[in-house]
TIGU-237177 format. One record per residue (C-alpha): residue number from 1; x, y, z. Coordinates in steps of 0.05 Angstrom, whole numbers, plus 32768, in hexadecimal, padded with zeros to 4 digits. Layout:
TIGU-237177
NODE,n,u,v,w
NODE,NUM,X,Y,Z
...
//
This chain:
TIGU-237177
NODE,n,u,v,w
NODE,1,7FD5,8076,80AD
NODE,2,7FD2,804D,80E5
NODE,3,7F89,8047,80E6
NODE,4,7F8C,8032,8097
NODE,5,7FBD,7FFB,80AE
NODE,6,7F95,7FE2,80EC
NODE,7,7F54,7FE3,80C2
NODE,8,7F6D,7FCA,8089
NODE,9,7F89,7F89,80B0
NODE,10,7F53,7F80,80E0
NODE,11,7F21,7F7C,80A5
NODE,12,7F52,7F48,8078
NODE,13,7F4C,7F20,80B5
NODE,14,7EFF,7F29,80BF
NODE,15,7EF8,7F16,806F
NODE,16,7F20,7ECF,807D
NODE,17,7F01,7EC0,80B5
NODE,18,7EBD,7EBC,8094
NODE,19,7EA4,7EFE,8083
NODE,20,7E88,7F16,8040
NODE,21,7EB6,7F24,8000
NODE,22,7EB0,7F70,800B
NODE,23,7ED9,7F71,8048
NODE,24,7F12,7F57,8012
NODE,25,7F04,7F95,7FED
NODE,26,7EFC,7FC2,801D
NODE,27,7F46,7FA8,803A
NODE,28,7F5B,7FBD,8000
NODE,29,7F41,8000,7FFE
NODE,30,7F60,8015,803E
NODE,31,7F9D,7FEE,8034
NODE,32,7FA8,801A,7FF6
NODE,33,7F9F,805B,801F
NODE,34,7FD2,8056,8058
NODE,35,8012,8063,8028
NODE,36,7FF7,809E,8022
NODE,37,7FF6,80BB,8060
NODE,38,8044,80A7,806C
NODE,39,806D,8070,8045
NODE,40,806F,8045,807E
NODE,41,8025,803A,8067
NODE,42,8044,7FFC,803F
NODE,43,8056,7FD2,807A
NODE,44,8003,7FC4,807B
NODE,45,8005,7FB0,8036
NODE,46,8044,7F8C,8031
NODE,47,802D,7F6A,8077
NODE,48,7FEA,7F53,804F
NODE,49,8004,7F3C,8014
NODE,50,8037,7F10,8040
NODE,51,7FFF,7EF7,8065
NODE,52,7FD2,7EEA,802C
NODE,53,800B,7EC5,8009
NODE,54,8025,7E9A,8042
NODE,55,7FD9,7E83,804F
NODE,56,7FDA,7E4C,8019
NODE,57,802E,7E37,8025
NODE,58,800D,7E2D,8066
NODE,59,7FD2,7DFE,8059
NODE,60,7FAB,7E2E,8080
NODE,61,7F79,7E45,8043
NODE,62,7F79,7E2F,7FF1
NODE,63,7F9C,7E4F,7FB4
NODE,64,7F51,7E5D,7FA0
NODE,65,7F45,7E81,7FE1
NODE,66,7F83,7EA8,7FDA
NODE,67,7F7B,7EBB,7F9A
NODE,68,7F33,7ED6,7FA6
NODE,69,7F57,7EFA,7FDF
NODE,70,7F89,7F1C,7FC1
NODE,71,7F5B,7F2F,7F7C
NODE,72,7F25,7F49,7FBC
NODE,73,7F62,7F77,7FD4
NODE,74,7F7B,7F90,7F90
NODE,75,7F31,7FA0,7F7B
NODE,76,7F2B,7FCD,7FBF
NODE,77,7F6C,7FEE,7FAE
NODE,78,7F57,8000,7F68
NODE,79,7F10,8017,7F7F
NODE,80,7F36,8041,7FB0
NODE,81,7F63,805C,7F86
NODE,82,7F40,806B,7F4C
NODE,83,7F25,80B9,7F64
NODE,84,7F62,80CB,7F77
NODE,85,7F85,80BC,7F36
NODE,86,7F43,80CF,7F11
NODE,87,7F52,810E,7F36
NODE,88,7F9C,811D,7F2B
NODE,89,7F9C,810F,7EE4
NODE,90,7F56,8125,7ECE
NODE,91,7F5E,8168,7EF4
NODE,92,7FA9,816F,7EE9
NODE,93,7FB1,817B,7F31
NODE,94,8005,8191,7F3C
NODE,95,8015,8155,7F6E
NODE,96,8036,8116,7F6B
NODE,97,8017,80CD,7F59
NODE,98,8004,80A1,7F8F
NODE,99,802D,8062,7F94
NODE,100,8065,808E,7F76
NODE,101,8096,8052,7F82
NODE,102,806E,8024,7F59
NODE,103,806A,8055,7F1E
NODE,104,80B5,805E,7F1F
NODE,105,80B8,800D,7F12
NODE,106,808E,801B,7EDE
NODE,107,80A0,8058,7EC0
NODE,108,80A7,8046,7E7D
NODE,109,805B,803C,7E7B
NODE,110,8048,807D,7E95
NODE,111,805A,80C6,7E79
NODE,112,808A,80ED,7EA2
NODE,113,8078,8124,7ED7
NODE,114,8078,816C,7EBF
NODE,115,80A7,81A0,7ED4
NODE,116,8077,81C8,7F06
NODE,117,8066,817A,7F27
NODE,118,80B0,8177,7F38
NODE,119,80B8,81B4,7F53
NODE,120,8079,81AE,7F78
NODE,121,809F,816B,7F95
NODE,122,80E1,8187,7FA0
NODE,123,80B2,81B6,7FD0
NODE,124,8090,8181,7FF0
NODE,125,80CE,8159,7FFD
NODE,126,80FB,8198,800B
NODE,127,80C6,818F,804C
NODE,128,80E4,8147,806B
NODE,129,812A,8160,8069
NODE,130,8149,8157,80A9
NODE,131,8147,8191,80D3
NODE,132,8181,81A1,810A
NODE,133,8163,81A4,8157
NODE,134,8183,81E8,815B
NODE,135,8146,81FD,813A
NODE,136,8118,81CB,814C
NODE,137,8114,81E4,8191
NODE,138,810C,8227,818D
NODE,139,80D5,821B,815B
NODE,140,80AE,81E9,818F
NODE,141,80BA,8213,81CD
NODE,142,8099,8252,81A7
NODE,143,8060,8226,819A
NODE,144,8063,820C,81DA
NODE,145,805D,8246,81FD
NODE,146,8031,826C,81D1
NODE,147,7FFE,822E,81D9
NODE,148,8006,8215,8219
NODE,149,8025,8240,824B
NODE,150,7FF3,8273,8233
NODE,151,7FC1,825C,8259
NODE,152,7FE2,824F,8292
NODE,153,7FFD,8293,829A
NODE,154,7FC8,82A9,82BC
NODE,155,7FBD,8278,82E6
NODE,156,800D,828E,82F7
NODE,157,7FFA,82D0,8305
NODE,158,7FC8,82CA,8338
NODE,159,7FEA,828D,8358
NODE,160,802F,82A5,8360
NODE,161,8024,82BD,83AA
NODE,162,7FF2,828B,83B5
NODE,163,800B,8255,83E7
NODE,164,7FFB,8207,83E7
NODE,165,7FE9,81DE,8418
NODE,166,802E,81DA,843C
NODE,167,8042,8225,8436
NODE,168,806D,822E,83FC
NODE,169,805D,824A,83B2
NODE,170,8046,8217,8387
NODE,171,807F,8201,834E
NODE,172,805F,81FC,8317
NODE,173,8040,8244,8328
NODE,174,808E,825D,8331
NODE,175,80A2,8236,82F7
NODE,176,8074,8256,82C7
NODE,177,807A,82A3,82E3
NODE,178,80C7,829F,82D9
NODE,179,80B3,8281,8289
NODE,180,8090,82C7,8285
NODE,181,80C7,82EE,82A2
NODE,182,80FB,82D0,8273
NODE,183,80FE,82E2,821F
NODE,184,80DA,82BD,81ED
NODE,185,80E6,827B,81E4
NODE,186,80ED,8264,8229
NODE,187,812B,823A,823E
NODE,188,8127,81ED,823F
NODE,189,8128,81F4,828E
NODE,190,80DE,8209,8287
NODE,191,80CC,81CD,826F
NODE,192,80F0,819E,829B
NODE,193,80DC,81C4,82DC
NODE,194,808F,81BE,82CB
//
């Protein structure tokens, strides 16, 4: 998403400052993509069509220019958008439309979703429903430990009466052979001690 947005802006820019009419359309066609990696996505769009807009009230370039601009960046997000819908229409593929905020403006244009697309996004949103930490944390220390104390349980093992360069047991060494003596998931105190 935040590539999309970056892209999408740097080559709007590149297109204004002198550069060929398919940068416009190729703005576009990233533009259109970063919503749908996460809403926030819209920020790029709404951030170009601000800046596209405010150009002219400016002075800084014409209506004409503007309006070239912003068919350039519609014609990108149409050409970009086109397989996908091809796709989930043609193919009947159970998911939700893209833009799915726009469509509700519109609805009255477009036929309703069926029943199994609904439950298929009661699923899917079921999924961003705010979970307590008092499971949270259990779930990322498993993973934690099961990915990246592994391999350094070993390295535990055979360096637990190994001495550093002052005399004493190295920390991080104690640290993670009292993680292995303790039950799974490891307290918080592992964490915080290496």
């Amino acid at each position: 998403m935040i590539a999309c947005m970056a892209m999408a802006v740097s080559l709007l820019i590149m297109r204004q400052l002198g550069g060929k009419w398919w940068l416009g359309i190729l703005a576009g066609a990233i533009a259109a993509w970063a919503p749908l990696f996460k809403e926030i996505g819209v920020s790029a769009i709404g951030a170009i069509g601000l800046f596209v807009i405010a150009q002219p009230i400016f002075k800084h370039r014409t209506w004409k220019q503007t309006g070239v601009d912003i068919v350039l960046l519609l014609a990108g997000a149409a050409v970009s958008m086109a397989p996908l819908y091809i796709w989930i229409i043609g193919w009947k593929v159970q998911m939700g439309m893209p833009f799915y905020f726009v469509w509700d403006a519109v609805s009255g244009l477009i036929p309703k979703a069926s029943a199994a697309t609904q439950q298929a996004g009661s699923y899917v949103s079921s999924m961003r429903d705010v979970m307590p930490f008092s499971e949270q944390w259990p779930r990322v220390l498993r993973y934690y430990l099961a990915l990246c104390l592994r391999s350094h349980w070993r390295l535990a093992l055979s360096s637990r009466n190994r001495q550093n360069d002052f005399g004493f047991a190295s920390p991080a060494a104690v640290v993670i052979y009292r993680a292995m003596l303790r039950p799974f998931p490891a307290p918080a105190c592992c964490l915080v001690a290496a």
